[in-house]
C-alpha positions in Angstrom: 11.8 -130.0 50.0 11.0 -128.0 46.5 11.3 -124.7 48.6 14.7 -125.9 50.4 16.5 -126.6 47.2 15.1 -123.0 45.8 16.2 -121.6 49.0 19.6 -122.7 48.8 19.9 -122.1 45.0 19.1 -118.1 45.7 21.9 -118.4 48.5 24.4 -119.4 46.5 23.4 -117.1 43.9 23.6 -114.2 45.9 27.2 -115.3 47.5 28.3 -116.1 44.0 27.1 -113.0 42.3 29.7 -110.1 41.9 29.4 -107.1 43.5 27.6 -104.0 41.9 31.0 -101.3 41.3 30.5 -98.0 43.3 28.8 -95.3 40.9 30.6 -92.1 41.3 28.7 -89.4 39.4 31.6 -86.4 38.6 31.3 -83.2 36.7 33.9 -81.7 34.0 35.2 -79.6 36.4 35.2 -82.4 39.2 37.8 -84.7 36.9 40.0 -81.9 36.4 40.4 -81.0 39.7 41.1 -84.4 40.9 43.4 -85.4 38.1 45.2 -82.5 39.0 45.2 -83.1 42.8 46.2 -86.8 42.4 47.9 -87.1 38.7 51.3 -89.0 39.6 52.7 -86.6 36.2 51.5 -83.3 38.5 53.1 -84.3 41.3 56.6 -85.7 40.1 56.6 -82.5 37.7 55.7 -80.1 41.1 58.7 -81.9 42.7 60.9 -80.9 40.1 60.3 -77.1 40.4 60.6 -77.5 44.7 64.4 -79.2 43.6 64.8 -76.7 41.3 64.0 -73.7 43.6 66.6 -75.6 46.2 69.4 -75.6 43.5 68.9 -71.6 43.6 69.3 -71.3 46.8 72.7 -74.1 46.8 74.0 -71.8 44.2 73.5 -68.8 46.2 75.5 -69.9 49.3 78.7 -69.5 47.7 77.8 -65.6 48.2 78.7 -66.2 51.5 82.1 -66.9 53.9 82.2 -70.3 55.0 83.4 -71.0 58.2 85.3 -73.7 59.2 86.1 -75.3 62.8 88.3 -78.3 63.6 90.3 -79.6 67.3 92.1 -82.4 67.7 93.8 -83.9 70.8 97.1 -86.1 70.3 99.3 -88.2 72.7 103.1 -88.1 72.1 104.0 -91.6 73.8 107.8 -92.9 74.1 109.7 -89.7 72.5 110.6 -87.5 75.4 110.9 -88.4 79.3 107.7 -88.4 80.2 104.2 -89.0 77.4 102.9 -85.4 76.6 99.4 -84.8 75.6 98.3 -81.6 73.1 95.1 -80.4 72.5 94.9 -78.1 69.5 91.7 -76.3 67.9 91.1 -74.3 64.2 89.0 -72.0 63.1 89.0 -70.4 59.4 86.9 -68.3 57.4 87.2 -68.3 54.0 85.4 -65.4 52.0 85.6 -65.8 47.8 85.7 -62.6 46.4 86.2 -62.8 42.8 85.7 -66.5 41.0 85.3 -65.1 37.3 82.0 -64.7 37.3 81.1 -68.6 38.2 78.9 -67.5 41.3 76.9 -64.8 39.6 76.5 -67.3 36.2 75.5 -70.4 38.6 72.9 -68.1 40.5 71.2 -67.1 37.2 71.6 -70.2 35.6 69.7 -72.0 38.3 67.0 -69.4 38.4 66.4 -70.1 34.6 66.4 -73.8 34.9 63.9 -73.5 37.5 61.7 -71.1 35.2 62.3 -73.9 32.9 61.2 -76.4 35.4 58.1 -74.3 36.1 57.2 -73.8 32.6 57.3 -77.6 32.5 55.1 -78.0 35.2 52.5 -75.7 33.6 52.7 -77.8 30.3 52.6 -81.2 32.4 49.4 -79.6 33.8 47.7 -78.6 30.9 48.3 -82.2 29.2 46.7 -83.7 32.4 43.6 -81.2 31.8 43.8 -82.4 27.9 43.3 -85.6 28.5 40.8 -85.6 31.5 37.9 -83.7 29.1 39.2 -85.6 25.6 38.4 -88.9 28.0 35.5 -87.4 30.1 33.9 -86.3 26.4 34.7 -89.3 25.3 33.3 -91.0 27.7 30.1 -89.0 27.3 29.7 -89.7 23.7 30.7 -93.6 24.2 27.6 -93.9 26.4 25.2 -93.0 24.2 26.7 -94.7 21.4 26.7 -98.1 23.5 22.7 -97.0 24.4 22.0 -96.6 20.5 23.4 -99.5 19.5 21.4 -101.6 22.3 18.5 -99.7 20.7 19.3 -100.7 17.0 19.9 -104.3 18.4 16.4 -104.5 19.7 14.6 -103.1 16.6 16.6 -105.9 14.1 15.4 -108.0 16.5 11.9 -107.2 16.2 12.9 -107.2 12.7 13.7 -111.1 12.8 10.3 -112.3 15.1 8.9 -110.0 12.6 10.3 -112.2 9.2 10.4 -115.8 11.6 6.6 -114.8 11.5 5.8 -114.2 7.8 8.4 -117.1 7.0 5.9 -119.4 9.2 3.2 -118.1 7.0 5.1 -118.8 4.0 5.5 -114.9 2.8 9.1 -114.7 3.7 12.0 -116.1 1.9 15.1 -118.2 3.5 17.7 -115.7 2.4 15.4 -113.3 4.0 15.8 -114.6 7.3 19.3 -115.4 6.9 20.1 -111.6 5.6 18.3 -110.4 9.0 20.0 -113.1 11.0 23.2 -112.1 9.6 22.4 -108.1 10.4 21.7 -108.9 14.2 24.9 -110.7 14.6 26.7 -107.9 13.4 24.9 -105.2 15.1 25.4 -106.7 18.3 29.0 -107.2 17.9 28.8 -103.3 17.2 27.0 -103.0 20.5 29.5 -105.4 22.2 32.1 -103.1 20.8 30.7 -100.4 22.5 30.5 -101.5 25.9 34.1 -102.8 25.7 35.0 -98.9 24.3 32.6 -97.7 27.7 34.9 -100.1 29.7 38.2 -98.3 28.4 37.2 -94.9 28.6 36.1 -95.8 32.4 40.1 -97.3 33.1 41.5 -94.7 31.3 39.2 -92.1 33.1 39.6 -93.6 36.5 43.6 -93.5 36.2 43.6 -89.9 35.1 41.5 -89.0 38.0 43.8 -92.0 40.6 40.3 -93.9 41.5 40.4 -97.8 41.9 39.4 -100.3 39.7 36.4 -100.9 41.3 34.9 -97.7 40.8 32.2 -96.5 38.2 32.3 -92.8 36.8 28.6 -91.5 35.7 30.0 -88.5 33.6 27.6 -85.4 34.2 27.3 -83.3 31.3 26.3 -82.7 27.7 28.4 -82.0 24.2 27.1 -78.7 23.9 27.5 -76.7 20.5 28.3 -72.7 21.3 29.6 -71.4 18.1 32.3 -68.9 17.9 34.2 -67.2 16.0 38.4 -68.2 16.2 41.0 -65.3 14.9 43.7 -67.6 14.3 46.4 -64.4 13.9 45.6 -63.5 17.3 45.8 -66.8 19.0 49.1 -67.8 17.5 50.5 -64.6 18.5 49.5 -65.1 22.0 50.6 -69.0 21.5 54.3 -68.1 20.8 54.4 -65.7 24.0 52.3 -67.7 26.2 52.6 -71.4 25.8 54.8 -73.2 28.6 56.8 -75.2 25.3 58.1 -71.7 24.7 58.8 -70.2 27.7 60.5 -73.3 28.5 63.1 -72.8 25.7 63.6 -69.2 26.4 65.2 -70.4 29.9 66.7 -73.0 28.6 68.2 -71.1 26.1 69.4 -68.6 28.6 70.5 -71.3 31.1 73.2 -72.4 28.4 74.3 -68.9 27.6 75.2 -68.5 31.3 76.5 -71.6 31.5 79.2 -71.0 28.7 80.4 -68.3 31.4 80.6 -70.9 33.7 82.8 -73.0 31.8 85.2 -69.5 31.2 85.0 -69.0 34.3 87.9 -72.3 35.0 90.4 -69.8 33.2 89.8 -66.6 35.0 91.8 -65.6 38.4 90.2 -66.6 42.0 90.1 -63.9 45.0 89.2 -64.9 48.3 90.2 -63.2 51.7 90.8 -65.7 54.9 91.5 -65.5 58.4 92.7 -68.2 60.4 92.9 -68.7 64.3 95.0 -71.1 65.8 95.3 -72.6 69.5 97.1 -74.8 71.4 97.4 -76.2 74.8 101.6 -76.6 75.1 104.3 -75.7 72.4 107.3 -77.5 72.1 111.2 -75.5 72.2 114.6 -76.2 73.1 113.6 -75.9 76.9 110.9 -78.3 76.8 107.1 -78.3 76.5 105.4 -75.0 77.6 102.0 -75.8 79.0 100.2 -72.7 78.8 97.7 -72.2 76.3 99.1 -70.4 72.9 96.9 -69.2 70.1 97.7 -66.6 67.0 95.3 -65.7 64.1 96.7 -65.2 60.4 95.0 -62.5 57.8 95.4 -62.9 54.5 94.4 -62.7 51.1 95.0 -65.4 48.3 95.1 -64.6 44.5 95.6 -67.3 42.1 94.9 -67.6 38.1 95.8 -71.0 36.4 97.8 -69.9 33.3 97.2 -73.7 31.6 95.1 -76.6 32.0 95.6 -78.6 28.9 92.9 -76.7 26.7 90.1 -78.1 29.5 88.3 -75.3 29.7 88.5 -74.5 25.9 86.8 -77.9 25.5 84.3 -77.1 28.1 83.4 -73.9 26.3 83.0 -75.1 23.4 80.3 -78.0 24.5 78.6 -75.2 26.4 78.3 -73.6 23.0 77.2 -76.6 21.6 74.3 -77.4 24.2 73.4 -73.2 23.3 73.2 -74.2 19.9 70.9 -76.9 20.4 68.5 -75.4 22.5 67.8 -72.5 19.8 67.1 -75.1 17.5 64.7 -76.8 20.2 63.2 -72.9 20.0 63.3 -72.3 16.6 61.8 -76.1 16.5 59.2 -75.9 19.6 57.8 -72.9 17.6 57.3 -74.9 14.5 55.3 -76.9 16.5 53.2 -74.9 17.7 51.9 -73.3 14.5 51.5 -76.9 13.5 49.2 -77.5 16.2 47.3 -74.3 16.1 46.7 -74.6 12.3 45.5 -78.7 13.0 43.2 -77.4 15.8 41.6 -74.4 13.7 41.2 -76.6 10.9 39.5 -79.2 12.6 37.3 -76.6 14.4 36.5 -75.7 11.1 35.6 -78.9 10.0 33.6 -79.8 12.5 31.4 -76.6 11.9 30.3 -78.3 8.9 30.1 -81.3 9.9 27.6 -80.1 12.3 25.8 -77.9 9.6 25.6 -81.2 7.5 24.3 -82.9 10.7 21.7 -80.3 11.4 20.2 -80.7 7.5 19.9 -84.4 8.3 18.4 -84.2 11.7 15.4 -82.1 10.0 15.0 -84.7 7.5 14.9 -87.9 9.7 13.0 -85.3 11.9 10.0 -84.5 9.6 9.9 -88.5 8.7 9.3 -89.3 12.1 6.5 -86.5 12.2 4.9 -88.1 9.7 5.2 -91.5 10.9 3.7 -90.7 14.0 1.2 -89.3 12.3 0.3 -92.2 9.9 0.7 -94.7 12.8 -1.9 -92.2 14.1 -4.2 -93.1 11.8 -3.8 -96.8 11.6 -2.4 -96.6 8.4 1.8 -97.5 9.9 2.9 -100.5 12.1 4.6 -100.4 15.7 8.0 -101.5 13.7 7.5 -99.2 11.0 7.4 -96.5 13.3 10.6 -97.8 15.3 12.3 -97.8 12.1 11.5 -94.1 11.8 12.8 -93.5 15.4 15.7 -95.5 15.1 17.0 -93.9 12.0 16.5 -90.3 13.6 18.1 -91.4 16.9 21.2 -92.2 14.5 20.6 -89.0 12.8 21.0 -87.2 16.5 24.0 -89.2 17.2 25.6 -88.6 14.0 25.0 -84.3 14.8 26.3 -85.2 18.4 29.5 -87.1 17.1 29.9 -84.1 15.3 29.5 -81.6 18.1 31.9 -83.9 20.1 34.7 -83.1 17.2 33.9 -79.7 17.9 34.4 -79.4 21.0 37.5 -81.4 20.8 38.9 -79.0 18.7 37.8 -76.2 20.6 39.8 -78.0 23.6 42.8 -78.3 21.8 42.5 -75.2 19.8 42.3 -73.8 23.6 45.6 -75.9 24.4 47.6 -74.9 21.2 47.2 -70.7 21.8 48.1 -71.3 25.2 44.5 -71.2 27.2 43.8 -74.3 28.8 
């Protein structure tokens, strides 16, 4: 009977218990490729450059005639002696020879909005890269954050059986245990902390790369510190030439100056030369109906200029001068921005050069303690928890260096991003 009820204890057990989430182990270069392939930002900003590319060619079809073709058939019924039926057909071509400048402007107009469009696309890229190694770092230097805080738990525990043992033997204080009590409460929040900050970095991973919720990403890689020397000059001449933001604005800018000739272009004269053919199955004169099949064609040419149009297109080219206007602010603005962002992104890779040389002296102190622990414990003259104490403070020296190389590198991605290299 004992073994039955154990029995169907594991059964429900193993019915009730969730299952393990898919581990999918993914390089750097892995989660940029896929948030790239599947990023819903990549792929609505790639459909705007295909719409774009479509309005060039829309715009270039006014280059040629269009053609026209029509029939009809009608049933005169009640009007003469007898009902009388017509069939009729139309065909005209229509060819626009001058329309002051409006299909040259459109054409290059278009072509710059796509080169906008394009540009924007590049820079909706390189954000989607951005954030897939800020996360996929992050995510690097969460987990072993979350792993040294379970380590620091475990040594204040040893800590407390360690005090709930001399207190038992009289040699340890109240307030003592309460202080230590009070420590591993807090450190395990810390730790708690850290596994919920592992859990956001894993959403926020797995929607940049388009997995599903049920998925686990094992990040391989390292923060790896390869120091380098940055020539600022250089990169922010190269950022205000290269960067999508600006190359954007150029075509933006030149959009609107074409598109102030488009709004001129409502006050200059049209041209267009036509032909027209005409055909019918019976004409009507003074004898009756002929029924014999008549057609005639009609060449001409058609000139027209509207003299006024109640200041319209004054109006309209005078907002196209305002929209030009405002995108050479947006340029003179987008290139403030960017030296804002390249002088941020040196200065923090500069700062985090020190931070790691400060790191660095630190390590070799906590380093050379735990040398020398180990070799006291060695000699019998240092306890187990004496010498965790030593390893515990230099695996927070190592994570302090490696929170520092993360900052560097970081920087060096966004220093990369700001002069245009990502």
């Amino acid at each position: 009977m004992r073994r039955l009820l154990l029995l169907t204890f594991l059964v429900v057990f193993l019915a009730l218990r969730p299952a393990a989430a898919e581990v999918i182990s993914l390089t750097l270069d892995e989660v940029v490729f896929l948030a790239l392939r599947d990023n819903p930002a990549v792929l609505l900003s790639a459909q705007d450059v295909a719409k774009a590319k479509l309005k060039i060619a829309e715009a270039k079809a006014a280059l040629w005639p269009s053609v026209t073709a029509s029939g009809g058939w009608s049933d005169t019924m009640g009007l003469y002696q007898k009902d009388h039926s017509v069939w009729s057909t139309q065909l005209s071509v229509r060819q626009y020879l001058y329309k002051g400048g409006r299909t040259t402007n459109t054409i290059q107009a278009n072509e710059y909005a796509a080169a906008a469009s394009e540009a924007l696309f590049d820079k909706t890229k390189e954000d989607v890269i951005l954030n897939a190694k800020k996360a996929f770092y992050a995510l690097v230097l969460a987990r072993d954050y979350s792993q040294l805080s379970q380590r620091i738990v475990s040594n204040t525990e040893r800590h407390l059986l360690y005090l709930q043992e001399l207190q038992r033997k009289g040699q340890a204080s109240e307030s003592d245990l309460i202080a230590i009590k009070a420590a591993l409460h807090n450190v395990t929040q810390v730790h708690i902390a850290a596994l919920n900050n592992v859990e956001a970095l894993q959403a926020l991973l797995r929607n940049l790369v388009g997995f599903e919720s049920g998925l686990r990403i094992r990040p391989i890689g390292q923060l790896e510190y390869v120091p380098e020397d940055l020539i600022y000059d250089a990169a922010l001449e190269k950022a205000l030439k290269d960067r999508p933001e600006v190359r954007e604005a150029q075509a933006l800018e030149s959009m609107r100056k074409k598109s102030i000739e488009i709004a001129k272009a409502d006050g200059r004269p049209v041209v267009y030369a036509s032909w027209d053919y005409f055909g019918t199955s019976s004409q009507a004169s003074a004898a009756g109906f002929t029924h014999k099949w008549q057609d005639y064609s009609v060449v001409g040419m058609t000139f027209s200029w509207p003299l006024f149009d109640g200041w319209a297109t004054k109006a309209k080219v005078e907002q196209a001068i305002v929209d030009l206007k405002t995108a050479q602010i947006v340029k003179e603005k987008t290139a403030q921005d960017i030296v804002l962002e390249l002088k941020t992104a040196y200065l923090a890779y500069k700062d985090a050069l020190a931070r790691i040389d400060a790191a660095d002296s630190q390590l070799s102190v906590y380093r050379d303690n735990l040398d020398v622990s180990g070799e006291k414990f060695g000699q019998g003259h240092l306890s187990t928890l004496d010498l965790d104490d030593a390893q515990v403070k230099y695996d927070i020296s190592e994570f302090n260096r490696m929170s520092a190389v993360y900052d560097y590198v970081i920087a060096r991605i966004q220093f990369d991003r700001a002069r245009g290299e990502m």
